[in-house]
Every structure is written in C-alpha cells, then in structure tokens.
N, C-alpha and C positions, 0 to 999 in steps of 0.2 A: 335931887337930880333924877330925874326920870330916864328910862332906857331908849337908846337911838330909834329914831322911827327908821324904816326900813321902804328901799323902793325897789320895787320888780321890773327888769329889764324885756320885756319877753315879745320877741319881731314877733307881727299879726303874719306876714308872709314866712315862716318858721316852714320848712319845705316839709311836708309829711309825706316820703316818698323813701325807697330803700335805698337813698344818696347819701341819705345824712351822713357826714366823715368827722364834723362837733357840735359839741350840746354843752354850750359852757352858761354857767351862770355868776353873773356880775353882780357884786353888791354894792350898793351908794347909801350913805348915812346924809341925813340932813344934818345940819346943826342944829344947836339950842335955840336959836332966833329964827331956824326955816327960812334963811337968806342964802347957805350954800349949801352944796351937796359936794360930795366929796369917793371917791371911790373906797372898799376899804379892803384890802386886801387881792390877792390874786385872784383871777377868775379859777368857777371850782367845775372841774371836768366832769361834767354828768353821765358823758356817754358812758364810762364804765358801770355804769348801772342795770342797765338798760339792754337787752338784746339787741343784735343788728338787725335795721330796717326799722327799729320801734323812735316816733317820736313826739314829743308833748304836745298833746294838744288845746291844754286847757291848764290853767293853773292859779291858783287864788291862796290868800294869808291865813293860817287858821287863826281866826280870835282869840286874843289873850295871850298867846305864846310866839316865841320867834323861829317857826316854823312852816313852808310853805305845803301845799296839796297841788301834786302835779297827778293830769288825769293824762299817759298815754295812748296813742293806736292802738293799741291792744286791749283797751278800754280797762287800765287797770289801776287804778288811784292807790298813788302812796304817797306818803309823808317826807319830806327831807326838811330836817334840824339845821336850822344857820347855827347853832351853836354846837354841836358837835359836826357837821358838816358830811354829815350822812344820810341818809334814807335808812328810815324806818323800816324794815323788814316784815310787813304783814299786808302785803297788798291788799284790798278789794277789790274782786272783780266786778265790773259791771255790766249792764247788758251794751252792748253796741248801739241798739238804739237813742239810748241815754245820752250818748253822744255824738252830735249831730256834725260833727267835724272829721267823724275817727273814718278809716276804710272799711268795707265790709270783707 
C-alpha cells in the first residue's frame, strides 16, 4: 500500500494585505483508485504562525516527504509537516526580489 497522495488548497486571490483575520489549511486525500477525494481531518489554523499582516504567498510539496514549503510577505520560507502538523522552525530568508508577489 503506498502513502495518501496529498492535494493543496491554496485561493490564487489569498488577500496579501494586513486584513488577514485566517490562514487555514485544508487537507483532501485521494483514494487508492484517484476516483474520490475526501477531506481529512479539521482545517489546521496557520495564522498562529505567523506574525500579523504576514501572508503566504507562494507554496509548493517538498519532494519525497509529506511536507509543504510556504514562502511568506515577509519573504521568509518555512517548512510545515502534515505529519506532525507544525512548521519547522528554521526559516530562510529571502531577498524580496525573489519574490515577485511579496510587498516591498
């Protein structure tokens, strides 16, 4: 048996403005057959994460592990575990230009 494939929710219109009030993240499992999808569990509240005003702007699967890379406004990339359901503590900063979405 192989492990759930994994699908990322994430609005293109996601406000990146100092409004934000939540930053939840939904998880959906396919099936074995890739015919349903299915939610799994509660949505997991990101904002406490995250400083006020800050909000994701970009975010991709790390290869191999069940873990996504969220790059916020603040152009700072970190890690958060679907399987322990935490962010990884070692942010990266980047430059802002890096990111062509973020505010200056």
């Amino acid at each position: 048996m192989h492990p759930p494939e994994y699908v990322l929710d994430f609005p293109i219109d996601f406000p990146p403005t100092n409004t934000v009030s939540q930053m939840q993240l939904h998880i959906f499992v396919f099936d074995e057959e890739l015919k349903s999808l299915r939610g799994q569990g509660t949505p997991i509240d990101l904002l406490q994460f995250y400083n006020p005003g800050v909000s994701i702007v970009h975010a991709c699967f790390v290869h191999g592990t069940e873990e996504i890379l969220f790059v916020d406004s603040e152009a700072q990339a970190r890690i958060f575990s679907l399987i322990t359901l935490q962010p990884k503590y070692y942010p990266l900063h980047l430059p802002h230009t890096w990111i062509p979405d973020a505010p200056l």
